[in-house]
C-alpha positions in Angstrom: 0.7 4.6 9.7 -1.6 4.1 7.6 -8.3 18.5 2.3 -7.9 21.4 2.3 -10.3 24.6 1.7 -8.1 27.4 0.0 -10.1 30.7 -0.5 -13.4 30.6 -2.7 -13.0 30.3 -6.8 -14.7 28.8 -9.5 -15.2 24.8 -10.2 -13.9 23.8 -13.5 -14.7 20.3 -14.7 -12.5 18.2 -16.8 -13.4 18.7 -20.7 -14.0 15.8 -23.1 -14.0 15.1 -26.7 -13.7 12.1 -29.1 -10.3 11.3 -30.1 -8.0 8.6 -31.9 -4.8 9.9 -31.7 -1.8 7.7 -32.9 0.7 7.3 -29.7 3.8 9.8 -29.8 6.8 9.5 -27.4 10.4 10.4 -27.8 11.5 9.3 -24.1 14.7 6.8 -23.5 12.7 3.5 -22.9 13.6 1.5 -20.0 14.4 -2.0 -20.9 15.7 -4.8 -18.8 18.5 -4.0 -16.7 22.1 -5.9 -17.8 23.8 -6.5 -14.0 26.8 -8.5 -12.6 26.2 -10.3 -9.7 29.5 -10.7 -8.1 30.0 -13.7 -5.6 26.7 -14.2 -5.2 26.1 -11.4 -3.2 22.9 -8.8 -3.1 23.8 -6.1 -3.4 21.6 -1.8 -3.7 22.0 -1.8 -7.4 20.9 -5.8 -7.9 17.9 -5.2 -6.0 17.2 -2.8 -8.1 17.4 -4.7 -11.4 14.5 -7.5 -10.2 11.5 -6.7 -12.5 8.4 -6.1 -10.4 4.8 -7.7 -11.7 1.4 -6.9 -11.2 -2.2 -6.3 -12.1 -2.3 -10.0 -13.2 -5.8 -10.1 -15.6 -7.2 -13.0 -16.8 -9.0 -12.4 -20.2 -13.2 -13.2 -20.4 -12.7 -16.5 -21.4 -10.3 -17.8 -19.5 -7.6 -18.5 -21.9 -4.7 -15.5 -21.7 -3.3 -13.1 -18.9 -1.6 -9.7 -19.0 -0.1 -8.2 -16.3 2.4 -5.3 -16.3 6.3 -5.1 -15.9 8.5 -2.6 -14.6 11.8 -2.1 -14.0 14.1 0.5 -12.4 16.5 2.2 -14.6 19.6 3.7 -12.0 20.8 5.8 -14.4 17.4 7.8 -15.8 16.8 7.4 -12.4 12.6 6.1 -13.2 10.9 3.3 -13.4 8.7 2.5 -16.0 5.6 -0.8 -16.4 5.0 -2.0 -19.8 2.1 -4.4 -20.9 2.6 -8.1 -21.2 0.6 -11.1 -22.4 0.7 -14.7 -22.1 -1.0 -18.1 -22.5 -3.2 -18.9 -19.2 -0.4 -22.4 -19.0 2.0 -19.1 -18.8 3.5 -20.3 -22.1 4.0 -17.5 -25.1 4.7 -14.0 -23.0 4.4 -11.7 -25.3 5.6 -7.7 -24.6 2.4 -5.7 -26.0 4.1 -2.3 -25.4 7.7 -0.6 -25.8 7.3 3.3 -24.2 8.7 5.4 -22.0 5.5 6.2 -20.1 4.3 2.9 -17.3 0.9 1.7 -18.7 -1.3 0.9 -15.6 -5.3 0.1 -15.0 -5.3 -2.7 -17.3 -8.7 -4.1 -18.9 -10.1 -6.5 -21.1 -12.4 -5.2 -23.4 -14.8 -6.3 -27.0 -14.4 -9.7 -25.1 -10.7 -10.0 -24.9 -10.1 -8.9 -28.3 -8.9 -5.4 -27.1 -7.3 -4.4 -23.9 -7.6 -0.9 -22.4 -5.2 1.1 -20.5 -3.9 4.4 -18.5 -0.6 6.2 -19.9 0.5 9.8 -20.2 0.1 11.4 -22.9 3.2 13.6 -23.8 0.8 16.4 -25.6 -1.7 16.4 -22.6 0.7 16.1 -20.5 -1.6 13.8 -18.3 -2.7 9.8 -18.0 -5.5 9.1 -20.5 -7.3 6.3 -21.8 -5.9 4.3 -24.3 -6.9 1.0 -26.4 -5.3 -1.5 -28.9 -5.8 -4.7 -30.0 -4.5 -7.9 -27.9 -1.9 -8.1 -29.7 -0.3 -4.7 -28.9 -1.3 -3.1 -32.6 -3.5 -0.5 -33.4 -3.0 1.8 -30.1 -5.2 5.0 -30.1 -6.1 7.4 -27.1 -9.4 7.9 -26.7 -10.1 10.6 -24.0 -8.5 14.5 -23.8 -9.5 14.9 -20.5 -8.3 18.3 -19.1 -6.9 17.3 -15.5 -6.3 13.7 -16.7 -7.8 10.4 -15.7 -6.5 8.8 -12.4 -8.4 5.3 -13.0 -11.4 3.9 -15.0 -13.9 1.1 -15.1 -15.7 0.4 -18.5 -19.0 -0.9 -18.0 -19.9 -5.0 -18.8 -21.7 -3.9 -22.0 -19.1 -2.1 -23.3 -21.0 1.5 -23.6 -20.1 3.0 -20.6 -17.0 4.1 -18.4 -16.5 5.5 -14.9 -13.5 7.4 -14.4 -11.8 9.2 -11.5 -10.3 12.6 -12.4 -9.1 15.8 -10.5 -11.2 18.6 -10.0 -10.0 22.1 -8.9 -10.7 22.5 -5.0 -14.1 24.2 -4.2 -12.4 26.7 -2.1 -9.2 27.3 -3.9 -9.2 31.4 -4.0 -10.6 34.7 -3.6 -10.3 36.1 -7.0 -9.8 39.8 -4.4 -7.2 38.7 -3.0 -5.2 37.0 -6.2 -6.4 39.2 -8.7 -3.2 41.2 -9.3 -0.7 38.7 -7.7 -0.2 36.5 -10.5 3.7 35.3 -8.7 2.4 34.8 -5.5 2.8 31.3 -4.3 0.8 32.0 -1.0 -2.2 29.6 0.4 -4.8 31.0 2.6 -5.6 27.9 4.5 -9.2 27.9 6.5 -9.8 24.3 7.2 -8.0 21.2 7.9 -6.7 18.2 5.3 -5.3 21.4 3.6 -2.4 18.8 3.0 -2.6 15.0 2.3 -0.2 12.6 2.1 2.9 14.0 0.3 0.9 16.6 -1.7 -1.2 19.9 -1.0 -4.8 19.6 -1.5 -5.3 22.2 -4.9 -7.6 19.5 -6.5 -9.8 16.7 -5.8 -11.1 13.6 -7.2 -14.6 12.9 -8.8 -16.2 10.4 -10.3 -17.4 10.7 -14.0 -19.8 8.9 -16.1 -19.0 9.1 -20.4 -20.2 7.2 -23.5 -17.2 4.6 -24.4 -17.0 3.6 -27.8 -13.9 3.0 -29.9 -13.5 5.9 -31.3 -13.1 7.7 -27.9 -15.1 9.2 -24.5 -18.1 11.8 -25.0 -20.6 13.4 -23.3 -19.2 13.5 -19.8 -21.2 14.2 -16.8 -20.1 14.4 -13.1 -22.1 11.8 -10.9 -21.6 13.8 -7.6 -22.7 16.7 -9.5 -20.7 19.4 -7.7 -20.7 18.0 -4.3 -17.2 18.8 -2.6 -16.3 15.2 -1.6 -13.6 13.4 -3.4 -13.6 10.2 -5.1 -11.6 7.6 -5.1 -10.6 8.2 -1.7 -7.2 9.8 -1.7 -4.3 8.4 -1.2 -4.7 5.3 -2.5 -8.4 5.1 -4.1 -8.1 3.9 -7.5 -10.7 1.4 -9.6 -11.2 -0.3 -6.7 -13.5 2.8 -5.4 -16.2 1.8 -8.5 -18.4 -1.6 -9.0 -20.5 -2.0 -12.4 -23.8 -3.9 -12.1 -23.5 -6.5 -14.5 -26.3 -5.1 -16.3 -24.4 -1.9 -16.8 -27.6 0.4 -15.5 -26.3 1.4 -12.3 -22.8 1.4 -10.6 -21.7 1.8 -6.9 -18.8 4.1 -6.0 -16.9 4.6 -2.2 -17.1 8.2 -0.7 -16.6 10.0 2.5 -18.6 12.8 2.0 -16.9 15.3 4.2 -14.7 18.1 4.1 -11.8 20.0 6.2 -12.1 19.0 9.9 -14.7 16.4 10.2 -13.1 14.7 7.1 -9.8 14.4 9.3 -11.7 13.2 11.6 -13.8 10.6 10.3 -13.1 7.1 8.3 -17.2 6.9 7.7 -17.1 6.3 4.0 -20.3 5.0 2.3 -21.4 3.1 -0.8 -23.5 4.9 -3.3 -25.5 3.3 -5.9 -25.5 5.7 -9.1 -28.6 5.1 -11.7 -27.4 5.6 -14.9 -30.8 6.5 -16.6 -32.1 8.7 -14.2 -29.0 10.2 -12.4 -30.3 9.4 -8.8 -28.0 8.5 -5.6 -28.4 6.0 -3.0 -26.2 5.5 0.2 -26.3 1.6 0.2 -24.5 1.8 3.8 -26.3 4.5 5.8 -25.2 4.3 9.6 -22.1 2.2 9.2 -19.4 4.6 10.8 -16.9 2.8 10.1 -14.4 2.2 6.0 -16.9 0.7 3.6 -15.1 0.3 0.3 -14.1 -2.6 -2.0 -17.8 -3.4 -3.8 -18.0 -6.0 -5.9 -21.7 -7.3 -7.4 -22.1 -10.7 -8.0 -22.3 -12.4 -11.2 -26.1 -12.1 -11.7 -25.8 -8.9 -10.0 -28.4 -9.8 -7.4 -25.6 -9.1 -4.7 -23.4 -7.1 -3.8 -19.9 -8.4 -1.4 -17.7 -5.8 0.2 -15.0 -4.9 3.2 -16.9 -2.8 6.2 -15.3 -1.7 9.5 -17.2 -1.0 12.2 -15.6 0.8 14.7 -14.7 5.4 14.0 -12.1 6.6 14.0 -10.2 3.0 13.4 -8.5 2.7 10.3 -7.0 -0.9 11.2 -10.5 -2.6 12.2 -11.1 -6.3 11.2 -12.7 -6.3 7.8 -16.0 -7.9 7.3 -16.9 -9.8 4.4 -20.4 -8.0 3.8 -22.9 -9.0 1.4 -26.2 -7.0 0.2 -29.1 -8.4 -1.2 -29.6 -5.8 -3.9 -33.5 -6.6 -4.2 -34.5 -7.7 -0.2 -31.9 -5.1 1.2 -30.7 -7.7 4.1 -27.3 -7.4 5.1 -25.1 -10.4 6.1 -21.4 -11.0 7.8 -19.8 -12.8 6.5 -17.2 -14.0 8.6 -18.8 -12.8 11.9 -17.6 -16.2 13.0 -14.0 -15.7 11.7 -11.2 -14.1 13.6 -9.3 -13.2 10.6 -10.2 -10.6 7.7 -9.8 -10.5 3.5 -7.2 -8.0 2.0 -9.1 -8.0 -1.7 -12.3 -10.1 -2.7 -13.4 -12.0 -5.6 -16.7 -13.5 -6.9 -16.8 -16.9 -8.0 -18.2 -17.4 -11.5 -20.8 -19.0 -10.2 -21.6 -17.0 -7.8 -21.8 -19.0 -4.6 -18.6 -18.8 -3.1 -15.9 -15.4 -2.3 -12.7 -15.8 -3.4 -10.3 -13.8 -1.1 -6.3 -13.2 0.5 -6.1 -12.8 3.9 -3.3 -12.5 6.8 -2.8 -15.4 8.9 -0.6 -16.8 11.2 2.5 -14.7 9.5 1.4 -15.9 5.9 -1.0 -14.7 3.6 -3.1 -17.7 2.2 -5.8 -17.9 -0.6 -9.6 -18.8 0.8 -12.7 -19.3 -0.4 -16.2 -18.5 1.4 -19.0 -20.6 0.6 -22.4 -17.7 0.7 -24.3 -20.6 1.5 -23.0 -21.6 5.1 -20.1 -19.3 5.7 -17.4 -22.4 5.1 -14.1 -21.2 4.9 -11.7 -23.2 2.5 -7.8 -22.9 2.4 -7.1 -23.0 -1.4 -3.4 -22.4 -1.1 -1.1 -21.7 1.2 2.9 -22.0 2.4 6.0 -19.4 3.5 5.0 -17.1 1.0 1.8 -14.1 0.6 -0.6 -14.7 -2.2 -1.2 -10.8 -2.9 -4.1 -11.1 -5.4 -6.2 -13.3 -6.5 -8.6 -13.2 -9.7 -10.8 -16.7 -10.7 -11.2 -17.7 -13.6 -13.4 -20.8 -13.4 -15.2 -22.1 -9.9 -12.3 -23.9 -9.0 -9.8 -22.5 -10.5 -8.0 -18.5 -10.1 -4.5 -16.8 -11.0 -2.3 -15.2 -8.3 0.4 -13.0 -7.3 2.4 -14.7 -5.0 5.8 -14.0 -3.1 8.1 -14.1 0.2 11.4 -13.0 1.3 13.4 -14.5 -0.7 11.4 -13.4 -3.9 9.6 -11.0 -5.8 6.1 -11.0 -7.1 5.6 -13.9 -9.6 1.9 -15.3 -11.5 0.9 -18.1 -10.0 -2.5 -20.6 -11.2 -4.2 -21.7 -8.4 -6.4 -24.8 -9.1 -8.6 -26.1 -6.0 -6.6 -29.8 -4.7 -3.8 -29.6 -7.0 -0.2 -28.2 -7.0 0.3 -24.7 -7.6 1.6 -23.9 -11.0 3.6 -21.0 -11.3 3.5 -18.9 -14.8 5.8 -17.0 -14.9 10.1 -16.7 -14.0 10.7 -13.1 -14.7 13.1 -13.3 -11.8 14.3 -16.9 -11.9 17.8 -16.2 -13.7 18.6 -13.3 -11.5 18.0 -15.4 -8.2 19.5 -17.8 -9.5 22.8 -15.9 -9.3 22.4 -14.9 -5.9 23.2 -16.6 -2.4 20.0 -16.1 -0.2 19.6 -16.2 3.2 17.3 -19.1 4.8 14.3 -17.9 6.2 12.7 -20.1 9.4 9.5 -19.8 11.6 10.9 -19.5 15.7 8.1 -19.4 18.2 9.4 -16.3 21.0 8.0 -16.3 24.8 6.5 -12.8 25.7 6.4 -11.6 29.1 2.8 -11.9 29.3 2.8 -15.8 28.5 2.3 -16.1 25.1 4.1 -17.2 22.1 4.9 -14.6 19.3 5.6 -16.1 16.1 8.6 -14.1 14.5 10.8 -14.6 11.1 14.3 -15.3 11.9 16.1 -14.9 8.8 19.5 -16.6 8.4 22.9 -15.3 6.1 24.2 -17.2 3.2 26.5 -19.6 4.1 25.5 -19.9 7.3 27.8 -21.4 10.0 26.5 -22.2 13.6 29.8 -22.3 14.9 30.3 -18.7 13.7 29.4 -15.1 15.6 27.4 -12.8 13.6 25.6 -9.5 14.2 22.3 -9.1 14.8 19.1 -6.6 13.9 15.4 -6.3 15.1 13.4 -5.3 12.7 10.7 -2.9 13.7 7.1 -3.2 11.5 5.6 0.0 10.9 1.6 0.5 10.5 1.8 0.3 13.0 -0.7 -2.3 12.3 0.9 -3.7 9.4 1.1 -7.3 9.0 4.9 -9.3 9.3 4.7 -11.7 6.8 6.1 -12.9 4.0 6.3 -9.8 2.3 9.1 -8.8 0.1 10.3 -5.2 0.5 12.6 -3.1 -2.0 13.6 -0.9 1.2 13.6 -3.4 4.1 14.6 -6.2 2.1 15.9 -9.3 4.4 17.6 -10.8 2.5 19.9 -8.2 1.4 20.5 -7.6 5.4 21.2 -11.2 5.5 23.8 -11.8 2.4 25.7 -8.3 4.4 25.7 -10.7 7.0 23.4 -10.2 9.6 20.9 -12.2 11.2 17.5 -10.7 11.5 14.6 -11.1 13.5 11.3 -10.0 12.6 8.6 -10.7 15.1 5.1 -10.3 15.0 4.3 -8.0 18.5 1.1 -6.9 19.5 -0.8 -4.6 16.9 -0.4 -6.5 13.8 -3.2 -8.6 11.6 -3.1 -12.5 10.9 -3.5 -13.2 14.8 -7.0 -12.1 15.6 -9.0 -8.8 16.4 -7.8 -9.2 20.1 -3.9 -9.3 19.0 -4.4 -6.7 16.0 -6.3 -4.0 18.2 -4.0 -4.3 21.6 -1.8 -1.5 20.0 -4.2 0.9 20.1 -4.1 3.4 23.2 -1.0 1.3 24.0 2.2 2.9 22.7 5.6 2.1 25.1 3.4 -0.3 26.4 2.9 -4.6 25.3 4.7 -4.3 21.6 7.8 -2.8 23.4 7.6 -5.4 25.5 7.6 -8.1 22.6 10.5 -6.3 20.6 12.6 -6.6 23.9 11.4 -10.6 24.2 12.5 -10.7 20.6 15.7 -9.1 21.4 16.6 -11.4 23.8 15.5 -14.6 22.0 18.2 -13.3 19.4 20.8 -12.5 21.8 20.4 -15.8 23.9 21.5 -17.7 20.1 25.3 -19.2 19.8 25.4 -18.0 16.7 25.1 -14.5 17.3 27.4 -11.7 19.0 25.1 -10.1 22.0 26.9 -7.1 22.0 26.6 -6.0 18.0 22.5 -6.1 17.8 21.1 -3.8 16.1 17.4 -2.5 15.8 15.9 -0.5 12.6 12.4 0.2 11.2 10.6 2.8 9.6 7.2 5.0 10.4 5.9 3.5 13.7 9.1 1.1 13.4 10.8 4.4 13.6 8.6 5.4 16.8 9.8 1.7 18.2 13.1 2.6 17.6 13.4 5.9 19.3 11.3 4.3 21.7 13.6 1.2 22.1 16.9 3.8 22.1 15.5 5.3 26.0 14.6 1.5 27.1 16.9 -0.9 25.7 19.3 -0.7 28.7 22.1 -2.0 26.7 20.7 -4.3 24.4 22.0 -2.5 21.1 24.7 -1.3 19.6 23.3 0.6 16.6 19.8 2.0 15.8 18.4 3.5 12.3 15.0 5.1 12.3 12.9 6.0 8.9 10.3 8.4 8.8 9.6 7.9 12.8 7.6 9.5 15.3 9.7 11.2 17.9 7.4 13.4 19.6 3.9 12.2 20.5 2.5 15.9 21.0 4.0 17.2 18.2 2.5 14.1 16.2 -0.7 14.8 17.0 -1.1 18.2 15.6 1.1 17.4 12.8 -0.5 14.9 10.9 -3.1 15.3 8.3 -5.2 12.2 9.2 -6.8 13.0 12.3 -8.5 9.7 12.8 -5.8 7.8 12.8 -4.2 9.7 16.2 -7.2 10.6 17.8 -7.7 6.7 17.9 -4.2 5.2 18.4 -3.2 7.9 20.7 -6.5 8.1 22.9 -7.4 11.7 21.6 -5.6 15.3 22.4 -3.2 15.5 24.4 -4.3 18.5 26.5 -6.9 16.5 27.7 -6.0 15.5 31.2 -8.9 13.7 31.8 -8.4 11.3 29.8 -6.0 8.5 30.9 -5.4 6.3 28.0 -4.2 10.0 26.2 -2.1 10.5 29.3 -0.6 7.1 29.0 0.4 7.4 25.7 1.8 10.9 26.1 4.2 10.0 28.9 5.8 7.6 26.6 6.9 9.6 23.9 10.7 9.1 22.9 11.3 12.5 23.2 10.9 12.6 26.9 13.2 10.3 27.4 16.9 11.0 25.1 18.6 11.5 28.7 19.0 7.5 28.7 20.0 7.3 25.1 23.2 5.4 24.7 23.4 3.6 21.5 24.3 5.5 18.3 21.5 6.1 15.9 21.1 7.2 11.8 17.6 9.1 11.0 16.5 9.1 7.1 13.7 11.4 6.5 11.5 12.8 3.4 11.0 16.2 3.3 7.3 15.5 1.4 6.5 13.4 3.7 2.6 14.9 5.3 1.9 11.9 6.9 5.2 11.7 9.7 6.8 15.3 9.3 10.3 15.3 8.6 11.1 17.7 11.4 10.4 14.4 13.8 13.4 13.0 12.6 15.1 16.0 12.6 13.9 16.6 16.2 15.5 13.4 17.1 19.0 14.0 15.4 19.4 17.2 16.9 18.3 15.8 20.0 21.1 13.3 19.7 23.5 15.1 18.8 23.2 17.9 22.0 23.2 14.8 23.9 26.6 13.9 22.9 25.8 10.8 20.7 27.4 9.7 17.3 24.7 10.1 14.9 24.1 11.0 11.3 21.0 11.9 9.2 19.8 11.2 5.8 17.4 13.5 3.9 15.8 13.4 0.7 14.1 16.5 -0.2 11.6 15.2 -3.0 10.7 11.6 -1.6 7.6 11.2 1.2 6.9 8.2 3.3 8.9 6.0 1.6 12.1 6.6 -0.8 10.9 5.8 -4.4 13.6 7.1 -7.0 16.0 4.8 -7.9 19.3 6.2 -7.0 17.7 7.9 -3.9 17.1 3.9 -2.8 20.8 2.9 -3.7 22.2 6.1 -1.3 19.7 4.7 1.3 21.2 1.2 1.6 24.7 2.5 0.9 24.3 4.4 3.5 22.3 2.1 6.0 24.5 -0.8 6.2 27.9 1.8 5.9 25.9 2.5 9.6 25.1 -0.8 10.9 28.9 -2.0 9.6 30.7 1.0 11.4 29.0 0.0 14.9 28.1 -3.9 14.6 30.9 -4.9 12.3 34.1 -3.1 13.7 
């Protein structure tokens, strides 16, 4: 599945002041992981030693790259991303910094003689701006901003920078009330989005304007001056939620201004265009209901592209590819003609064509959009996601790119040539291993059509052989199934502990068309269920595979499918696991923080009886139906988690175990939708297959 008002105080704004600061840290710093791979296999602790890429960023002219590195250290239990460069042939990678705080928002800067950066700052105790040569000498910070600095973009001349950074809630508290409670931990909550996410809403974000010269970040001002609307969005609004004019006079930023309920309520964020010179605001998307977000101006800055949905309320609406005329005004779509939509966008040097990823047909492929007639091209494509793409000439861009049966590597992408990859950071550790194949199968639904669904294969594989079996469950629940690679729901480690695995593509996710993607809506227990049962059966009705030890898993509205699944299977598996699920439809509805997204996908409230597509999808919540639960089940939940409550899944294992059924649960009290820490990862895939052996295995 894809704030709050606490009692009245005062608004403090961040603080600035010129800085150069040499860089301090005493931290253990996390180097590359030494691991044995034994036999081949894949096992917790080898997935996590893979090094994970990204923010791949071409320099201005064309001729270098960095991109950032992280790896997992078990032991310290952290991650941490350093900064690396390297030749645009992907020859010379060069490590720019050893720390022991991740580097992040990477940019070029003084015309790729000088990159800048986010890190914490041990003194501060925050991320702030830093800066040093392209070599990795010379580092200096160059803000002290109180709260800290979430993201940045520095504008094309150099003498600007927009930054996102947390501002103390308008209505945080009654200074009555407080006054001579200095221990109290209380909230006085009197509006909803009180909580977001995994955290309660005690700050926001805004949007700040500074000078940006070398010697640090002055003269700060606030561009929503005072208004209680955050920005970048929260959760996951970073620099993508700002847009320079190439000019560096004006810059456009992504808002929902709203607050408490019809915040919640709403996914009508807006572009603004920001005057530098004279401080005034323009809503560039006035009467668009639906996201706006994603501007990018042109290279002239005449235009400006961006991702618009159009319906309320619907957080998984196709994205159009819109594009302003910044001097006419006229609006144009795009791909109005195009049953698919872009993931992230990227000019053309030239400015007449869109570079852009997109879902499609269980892949992720790179296209281009010609602004003239609307063309699409196919740039690059195969079993694998390109996940980013950045040009650097009119024909030419650099890519992230991976699949199932890899990680996130750099990748060249030259219009009617091969694809050149840049980088092996991974190579020697794969290498080592024994992966599972990974083929495309075509499965029947019940309403005539053909799903396309990943059937993924374990090492060694013998036809002649029996193995077990697992459906995998997508969340989203309109999350694509392609070739992603997961560090939680990893296939390939299912396959090398010797499973096969089916992961179809049901109704409700992207790369199929609005009609297929949308479906889901207003339709839980309904067509997907069907297709996860079609799926089932296609796996079942293989030689190769043991009928009676399937097993079916997934996480968020996978973990709704599988307590779903466990009241419908009639017989069909042996063994469930549910992660961060939806159990109880009514409960759901009040408990999330996101309004939108369940007034949409569930129809509305579910005290209204007039409305039938509600009523439909409250009469197929799992909870209403543990009597014909037969298989046994594990439930993993975080205890942060805001978005799916934890008390779902523990609604669920209590419910399991009064009704007599073998059944464990897993909780982590400090991880939220997903489990992040290190060892908290290892115990969850210890302890999932330990699950899946006991009942599929034995």
């Amino acid at each position: 599945m894809n704030k709050t008002s606490i009692i009245m105080g005062s608004l403090v704004l961040p603080l600035l002041a010129s800085c150069g600061h040499e860089e301090k840290n005493e931290q253990k710093i996390i180097e590359k992981p030494s691991i044995e791979v034994k036999n081949g296999m894949l096992t917790p602790e080898v997935l996590e030693a893979f090094g994970r890429i990204s923010q791949a960023t071409p320099s201005p002219d064309g001729s270098s790259i960095i991109f950032t590195l992280s790896y997992e250290d078990i032991q310290e239990n952290k991650s941490n991303a350093e900064i690396y460069k390297m030749n645009i042939d992907g020859s010379e990678m060069t490590r720019l910094t050893t720390t022991a705080s991740s580097e992040s928002n990477i940019r070029w800067i003084e015309n790729g003689e000088k990159i800048a950066f986010l890190r914490k700052d041990d003194e501060l105790n925050s991320l702030q701006v830093f800066v040093m040569n392209a070599d990795g000498t010379g580092v200096k910070r160059l803000s002290d901003v109180k709260n800290g600095i979430e993201c940045f973009e520095i504008s094309p001349d150099g003498k600007k920078i927009v930054y996102g950074s947390p501002i103390d809630d308008f209505n945080k508290k009654d200074d009555e009330l407080f006054k001579d409670l200095p221990k109290t931990t209380g909230r006085v909550v009197d509006d909803l989005m009180y909580k977001h996410w995994d955290e309660w809403v005690t700050q926001i974000p805004h949007p700040f304007v500074a000078d940006f010269t070398l010697d640090g970040i002055s003269n700060a001002k606030d561009i929503m001056e005072g208004e209680p609307y955050e920005c970048p969005m929260r959760p996951f609004g970073g620099s993508d939620a700002f847009a320079w004019a190439p000019d560096g006079k004006s810059l456009v930023y992504v808002s929902r201004k709203l607050k408490g309920k019809d915040y919640s309520f709403s996914t009508d964020s807006n572009l603004y265009l920001y005057n530098i010179e004279n401080g005034s605001t323009k809503c560039l998307t006035e009467g668009m209901p639906g996201y706006d977000t994603d501007p990018v101006f042109s290279p002239d800055g005449s235009k400006l592209a961006w991702m618009s949905m159009a319906t309320p309320k619907y957080e998984s609406d196709k994205k159009r590819l819109m594009i302003l005329n910044m001097q006419s005004g006229e609006m144009t779509d795009l791909t109005a003609n195009w049953d698919y939509w872009p993931e992230q966008i990227a000019w053309s040097p030239n400015g007449e064509a869109i570079w852009f990823v997109a879902y499609y047909q269980g892949t992720e492929p790179v296209f281009k959009i010609n602004l003239a007639d609307s063309n699409i091209e196919t740039i690059a494509e195969g079993i694998c996601d390109y996940a980013s793409v950045a040009p650097i000439s009119d024909s030419a861009a650099i890519s992230l790119r991976h699949s199932m049966r890899e990680p996130n590597e750099i990748f060249c992408i030259t219009q009617g040539q091969e694809v050149k990859q840049l980088t092996s950071v991974n190579t020697e550790l794969l290498a080592q291993l024994k992966l599972g194949e990974v083929q495309k199968v075509m499965v029947p639904t019940t309403d005539g059509k053909e799903m396309l669904s990943w059937l993924i294969l374990p090492p060694d594989f013998d036809p002649n052989k029996k193995y077990p079996a697992i459906l995998y469950c997508q969340g989203g629940p309109q999350s694509a199934v392609s070739q992603f690679w997961s560090y939680r729901w990893n296939f390939m480690i299912m396959a090398a502990n010797g499973y096969v695995v089916i992961a179809p593509n049901r109704r409700g996710v992207p790369g199929f068309g609005e009609e297929w993607n949308r479906q889901i809506s207003g339709d839980y227990g309904g067509q997907n269920m069907k297709d996860y049962l079609s799926a089932a059966d296609y796996i079942a009705a293989q030689p190769y595979v043991d009928k009676s030890k399937i097993g079916a898993i997934g996480a968020s509205y996978g973990g709704f499918s599988v307590y779903w699944l466990a009241g419908h299977h009639e017989g069909r598996f042996a063994a469930l696991i549910a992660h961060a699920g939806i159990f109880n439809l009514e409960a759901q509805y009040l408990e999330t923080e996101e309004m939108w997204f369940a007034d949409f996908d569930l129809g509305g409230p579910y005290w209204d009886k007039t409305n039938e597509i509600a009523k439909k999808t409250y009469s197929n919540s799992p909870h209403l139906f543990v009597n014909d639960w037969t298989a046994p089940i594990l439930v993993t939940v975080g205890e942060l988690d805001y978005r799916i409550l934890a008390s779902q899944g523990m609604m669920a294992f209590n419910a399991a175990k009064m009704h007599g059924l073998e059944c464990e649960m897993l909780v982590f009290p400090d991880e939220n939708h997903w489990v992040l820490k290190p060892q908290n990862a290892i115990l969850w895939q210890r302890v999932f297959f330990r699950f899946l052996d006991k009942y599929l295995k034995q």
